[in-house]
C-alpha positions in Angstrom: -14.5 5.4 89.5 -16.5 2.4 89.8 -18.2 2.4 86.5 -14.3 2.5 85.5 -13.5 -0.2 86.8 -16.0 -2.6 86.1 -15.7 -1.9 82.5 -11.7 -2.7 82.9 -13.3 -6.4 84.3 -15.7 -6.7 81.6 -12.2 -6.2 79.0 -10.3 -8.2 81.0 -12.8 -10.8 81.1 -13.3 -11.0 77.5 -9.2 -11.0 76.3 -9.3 -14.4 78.8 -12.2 -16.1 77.2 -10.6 -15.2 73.6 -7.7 -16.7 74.9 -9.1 -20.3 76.0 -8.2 -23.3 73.9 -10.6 -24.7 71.8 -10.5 -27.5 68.7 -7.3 -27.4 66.4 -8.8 -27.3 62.8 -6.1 -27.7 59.5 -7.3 -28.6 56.0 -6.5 -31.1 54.3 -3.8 -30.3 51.6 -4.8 -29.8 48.5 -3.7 -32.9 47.1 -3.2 -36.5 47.5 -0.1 -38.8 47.6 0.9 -42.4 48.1 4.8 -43.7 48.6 6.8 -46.6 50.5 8.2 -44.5 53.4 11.6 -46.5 53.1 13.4 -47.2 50.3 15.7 -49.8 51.9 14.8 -51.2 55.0 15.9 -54.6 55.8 13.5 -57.3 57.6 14.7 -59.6 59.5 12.5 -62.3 60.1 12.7 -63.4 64.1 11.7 -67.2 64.2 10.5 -68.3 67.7 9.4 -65.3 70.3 10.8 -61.4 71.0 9.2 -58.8 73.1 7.1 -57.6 69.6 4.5 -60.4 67.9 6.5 -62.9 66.0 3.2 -64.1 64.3 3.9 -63.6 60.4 8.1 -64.2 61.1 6.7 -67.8 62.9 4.5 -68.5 59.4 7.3 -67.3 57.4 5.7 -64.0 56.2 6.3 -59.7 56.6 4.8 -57.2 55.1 5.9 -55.0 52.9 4.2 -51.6 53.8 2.9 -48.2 51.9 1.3 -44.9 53.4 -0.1 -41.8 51.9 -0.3 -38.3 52.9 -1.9 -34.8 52.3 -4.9 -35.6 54.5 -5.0 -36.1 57.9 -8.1 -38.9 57.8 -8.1 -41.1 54.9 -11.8 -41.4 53.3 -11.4 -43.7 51.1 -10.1 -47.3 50.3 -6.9 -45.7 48.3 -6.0 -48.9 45.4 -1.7 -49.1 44.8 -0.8 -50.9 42.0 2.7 -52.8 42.5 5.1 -54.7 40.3 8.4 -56.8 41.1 11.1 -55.2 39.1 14.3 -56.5 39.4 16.1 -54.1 36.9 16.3 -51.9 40.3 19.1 -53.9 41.4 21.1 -53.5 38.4 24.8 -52.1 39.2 24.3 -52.0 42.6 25.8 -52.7 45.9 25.5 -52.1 49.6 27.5 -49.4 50.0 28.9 -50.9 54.0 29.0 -54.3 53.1 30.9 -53.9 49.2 28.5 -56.9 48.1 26.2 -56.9 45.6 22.6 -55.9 45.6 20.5 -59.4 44.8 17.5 -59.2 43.6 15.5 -62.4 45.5 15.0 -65.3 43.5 11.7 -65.7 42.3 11.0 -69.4 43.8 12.1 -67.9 46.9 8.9 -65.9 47.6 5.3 -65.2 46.6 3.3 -62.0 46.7 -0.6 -62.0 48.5 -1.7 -59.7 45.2 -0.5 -56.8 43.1 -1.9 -54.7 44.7 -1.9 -52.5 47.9 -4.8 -50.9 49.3 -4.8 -48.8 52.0 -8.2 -49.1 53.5 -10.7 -45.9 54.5 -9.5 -44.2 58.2 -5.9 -46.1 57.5 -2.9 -44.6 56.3 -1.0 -47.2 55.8 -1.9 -50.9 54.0 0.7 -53.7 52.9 1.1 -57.1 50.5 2.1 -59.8 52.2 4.9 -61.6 51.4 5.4 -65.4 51.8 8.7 -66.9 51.7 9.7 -70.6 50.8 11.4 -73.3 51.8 14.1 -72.8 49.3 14.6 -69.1 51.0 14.9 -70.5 54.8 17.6 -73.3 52.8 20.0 -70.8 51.4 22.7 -69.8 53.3 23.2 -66.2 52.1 19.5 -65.9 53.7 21.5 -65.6 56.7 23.1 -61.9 55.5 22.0 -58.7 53.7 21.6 -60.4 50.1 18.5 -60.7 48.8 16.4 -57.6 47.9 12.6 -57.7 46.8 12.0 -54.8 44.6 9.2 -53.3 44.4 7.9 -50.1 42.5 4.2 -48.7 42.2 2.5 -48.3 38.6 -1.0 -47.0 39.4 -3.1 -45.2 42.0 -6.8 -45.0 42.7 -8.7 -42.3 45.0 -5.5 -40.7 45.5 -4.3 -38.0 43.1 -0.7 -38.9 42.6 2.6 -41.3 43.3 5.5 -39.7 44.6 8.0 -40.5 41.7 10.5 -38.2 41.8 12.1 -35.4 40.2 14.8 -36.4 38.1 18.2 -34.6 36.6 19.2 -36.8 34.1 16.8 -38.4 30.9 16.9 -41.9 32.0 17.4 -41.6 35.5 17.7 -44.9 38.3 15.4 -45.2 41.2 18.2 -46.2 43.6 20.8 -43.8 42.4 20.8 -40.2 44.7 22.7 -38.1 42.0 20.2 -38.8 39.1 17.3 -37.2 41.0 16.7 -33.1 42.2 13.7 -34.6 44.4 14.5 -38.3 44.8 11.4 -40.8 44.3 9.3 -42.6 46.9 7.3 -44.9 44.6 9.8 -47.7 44.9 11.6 -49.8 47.5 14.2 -52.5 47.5 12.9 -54.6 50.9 16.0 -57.0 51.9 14.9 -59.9 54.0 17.4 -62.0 55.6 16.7 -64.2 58.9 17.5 -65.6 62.4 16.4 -69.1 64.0 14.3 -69.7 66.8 17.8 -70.2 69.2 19.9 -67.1 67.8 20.5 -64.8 70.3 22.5 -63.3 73.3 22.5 -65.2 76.6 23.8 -64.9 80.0 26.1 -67.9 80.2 27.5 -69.6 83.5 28.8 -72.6 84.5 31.5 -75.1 85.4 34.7 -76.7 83.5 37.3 -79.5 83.9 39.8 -78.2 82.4 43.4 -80.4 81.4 46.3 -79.1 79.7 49.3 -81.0 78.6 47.4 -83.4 81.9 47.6 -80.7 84.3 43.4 -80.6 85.6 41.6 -77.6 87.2 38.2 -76.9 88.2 36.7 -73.3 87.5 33.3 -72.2 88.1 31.9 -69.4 86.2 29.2 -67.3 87.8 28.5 -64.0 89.0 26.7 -62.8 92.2 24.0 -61.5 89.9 22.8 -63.4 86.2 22.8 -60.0 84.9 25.9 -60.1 85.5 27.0 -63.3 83.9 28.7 -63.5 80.6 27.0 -61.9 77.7 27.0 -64.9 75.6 25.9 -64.7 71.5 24.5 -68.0 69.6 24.5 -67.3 65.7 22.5 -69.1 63.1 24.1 -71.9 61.0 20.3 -73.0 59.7 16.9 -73.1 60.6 17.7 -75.9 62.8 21.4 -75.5 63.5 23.1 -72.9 66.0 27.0 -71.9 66.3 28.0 -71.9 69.4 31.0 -69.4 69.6 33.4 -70.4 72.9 36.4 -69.5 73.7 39.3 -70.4 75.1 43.0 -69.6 76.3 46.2 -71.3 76.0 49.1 -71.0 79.0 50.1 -68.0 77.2 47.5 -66.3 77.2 46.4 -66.3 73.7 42.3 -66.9 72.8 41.6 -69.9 71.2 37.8 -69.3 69.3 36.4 -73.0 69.1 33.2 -73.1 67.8 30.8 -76.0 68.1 27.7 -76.6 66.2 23.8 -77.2 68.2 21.6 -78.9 66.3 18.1 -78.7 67.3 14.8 -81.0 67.1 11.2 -80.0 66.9 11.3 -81.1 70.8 14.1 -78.2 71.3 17.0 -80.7 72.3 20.1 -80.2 70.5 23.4 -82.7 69.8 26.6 -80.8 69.9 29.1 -81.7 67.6 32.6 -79.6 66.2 32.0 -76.4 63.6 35.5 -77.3 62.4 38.2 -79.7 62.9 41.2 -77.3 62.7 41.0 -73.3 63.0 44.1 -71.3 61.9 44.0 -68.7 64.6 47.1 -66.2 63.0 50.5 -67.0 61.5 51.7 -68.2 64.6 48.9 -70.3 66.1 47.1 -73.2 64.9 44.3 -75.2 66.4 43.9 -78.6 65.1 42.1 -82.3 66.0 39.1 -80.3 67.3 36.7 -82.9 68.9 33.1 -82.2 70.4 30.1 -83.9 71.4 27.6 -83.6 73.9 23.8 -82.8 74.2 21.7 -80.0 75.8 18.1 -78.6 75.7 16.0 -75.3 75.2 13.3 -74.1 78.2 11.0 -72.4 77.9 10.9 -70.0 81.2 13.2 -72.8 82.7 14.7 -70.1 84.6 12.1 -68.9 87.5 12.6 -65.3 89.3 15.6 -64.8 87.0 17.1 -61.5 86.2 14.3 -58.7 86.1 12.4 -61.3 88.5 10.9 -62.8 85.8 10.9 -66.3 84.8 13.4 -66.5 81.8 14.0 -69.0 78.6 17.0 -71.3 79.5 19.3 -73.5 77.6 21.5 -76.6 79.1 24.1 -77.8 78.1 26.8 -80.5 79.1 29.6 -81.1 76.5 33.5 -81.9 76.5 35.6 -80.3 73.8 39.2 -81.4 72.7 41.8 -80.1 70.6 45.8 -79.4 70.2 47.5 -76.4 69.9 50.7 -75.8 67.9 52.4 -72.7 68.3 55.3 -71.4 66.1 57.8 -68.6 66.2 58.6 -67.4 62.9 59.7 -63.8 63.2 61.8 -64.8 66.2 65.9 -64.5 65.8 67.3 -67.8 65.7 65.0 -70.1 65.1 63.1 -71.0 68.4 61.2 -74.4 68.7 57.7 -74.5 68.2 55.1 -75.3 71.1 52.3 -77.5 71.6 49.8 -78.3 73.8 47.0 -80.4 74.3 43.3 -78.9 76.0 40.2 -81.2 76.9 37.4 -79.5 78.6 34.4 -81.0 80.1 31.6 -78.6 80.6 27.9 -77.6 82.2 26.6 -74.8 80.9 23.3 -72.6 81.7 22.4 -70.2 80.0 20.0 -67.6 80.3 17.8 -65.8 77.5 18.5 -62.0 77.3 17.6 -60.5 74.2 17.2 -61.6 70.5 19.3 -58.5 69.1 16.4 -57.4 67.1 16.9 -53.5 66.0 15.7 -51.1 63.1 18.2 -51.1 60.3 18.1 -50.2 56.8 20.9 -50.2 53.8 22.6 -47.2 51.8 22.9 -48.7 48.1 26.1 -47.5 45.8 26.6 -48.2 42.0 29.4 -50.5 41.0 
């Protein structure tokens, strides 16, 4: 009985030991492959600072990147050749924004090499772009226009390019319904950007505020700063932000009155009207729009702000004007129009948030 049971020990002992963990070993597969992981990303380049490193987007660079796969450690300094080929663009749009797919000017950018290499224990290696002045000066910079297209023509120490497998004889790299296995050896890398000041803010602050001469004083401010305004700044330039306000007449109706900050290198900024007269709808026009006024950027101005952290600040004191006219078309019998008159004098503070900066990419579409 004994004997018995120490020989059901012994197997018990050995199915547990057979069962312990040890190293994980795949192989390799059997071959080799380089691609761009995404055919149409778009880059925004983030002037001034985020939560990520803003290093290349401060000297006016990115990346654009390739990998490989089929091995799980790289041995070898893997050689891509590249080309620009801006026949990828031709025919097509983005498929959300029904604009056309533009291939970026060649005086807008330079390439470090034609070349990628993705060096030994890497999987992943890039050519650096640099953009130029004449880039950051164009105002369609500021959208989803330009494209840098890009496709791979030769490989070393890897044993192929992932190009595709197509349906049709002379198929297009960008076009889905021309391929059975669509191709990864090519990528259309929009680039578009955002000043150092573009951003959302928590805004608070104080107004005089007269109408047709009637003066109030508000005061805008929550217990908390998180809880303050969510406040966006747009880009006009690389020096120039819009600054978006709103208002509201007696009845009720928003009146968007937009004033432009223009920075210097010291971050102070003169404030001066986007517009001079803003057709709101068929009913309501806003007209003699005056601004002015003068303000300043802070680095971590704001101590033990929300998060209890010191935040980035921007101060402002401005007055805005304009008059109001306010007709009644549709209405039976022809009833008068009215007008009013607004002047607001303002202190503003407000607190850096976030820059907005997310993942996004593009869906293109033929014509």
């Amino acid at each position: 009985m004994k004997r018995a049971i120490f020989l059901l020990l012994a197997i018990t002992g050995c199915l547990f030991t057979s069962c312990e963990n040890g190293d994980w070993e795949f192989p390799d597969y059997e071959y080799t492959a380089v691609y761009f992981a995404y055919q149409s990303p778009i880059r925004t380049i983030c002037l001034g600072e985020d939560v990520f490193d803003t290093t290349l987007d401060n000297a006016h660079k990115c990346q654009i990147m390739a990998t490989m796969g089929g091995v799980y450690e790289n041995k070898k300094n893997i050689e891509i050749g590249i080309r620009v080929d801006n026949s990828l663009c031709d025919g097509l749009i983005y498929k959300d924004l029904n604009t056309e797919v533009v291939a970026m000017p060649s005086n807008y950018y330079t390439l470090s090499s034609d070349k990628i290499v993705i060096e030994k224990g890497k999987l992943l290696g890039g050519v650096t772009v640099q953009l130029t002045d004449a880039f950051f000066n164009d105002p369609k910079s500021l959208e989803t226009t330009y494209v840098i297209p890009v496709v791979m023509t030769s490989v070393n120490n890897a044993d192929s390019i992932l190009s595709g497998t197509p349906l049709v004889a002379n198929p297009r790299r960008a076009v889905a319904s021309d391929w059975d296995v669509l191709p990864k050896d090519y990528i259309l890398y929009a680039v578009k950007y955002i000043n150092t000041w573009d951003g959302y803010y928590l805004r608070r602050g104080t107004d005089v505020v007269t109408i047709n001469g009637v003066t109030t004083n508000v005061t805008r401010q929550q217990q908390y700063v998180e809880k303050d305004e969510v406040f966006k700044l747009n880009t006009y330039s690389l020096s120039d932000c819009e600054f978006p306000a709103v208002y509201e007449n007696a009845a009720g109706v928003n009146l968007p009155v937009s004033s432009r900050l223009s920075f210097d290198r010291n971050d102070e900024c003169t404030i001066t009207p986007s517009a001079t007269s803003v057709q709101v709808n068929d009913s309501v026009r806003i007209y003699n729009i005056t601004s002015s006024g003068s303000g300043k950027f802070v680095k971590l101005g704001e101590k033990n702000s929300w998060g209890n952290k010191d935040r980035d600040g921007m101060y402002l004191k401005y007055e805005t004007g304009f008059e109001v006219e306010m007709t009644f078309p549709n209405t039976p019998g022809g009833k008068e129009p009215v007008y009013e008159k607004h002047h607001y004098k303002t202190d503003d503070i407000l607190v850096a948030r976030d820059r907005g900066m997310k993942a996004e990419w593009f869906t293109p579409a033929e014509k």
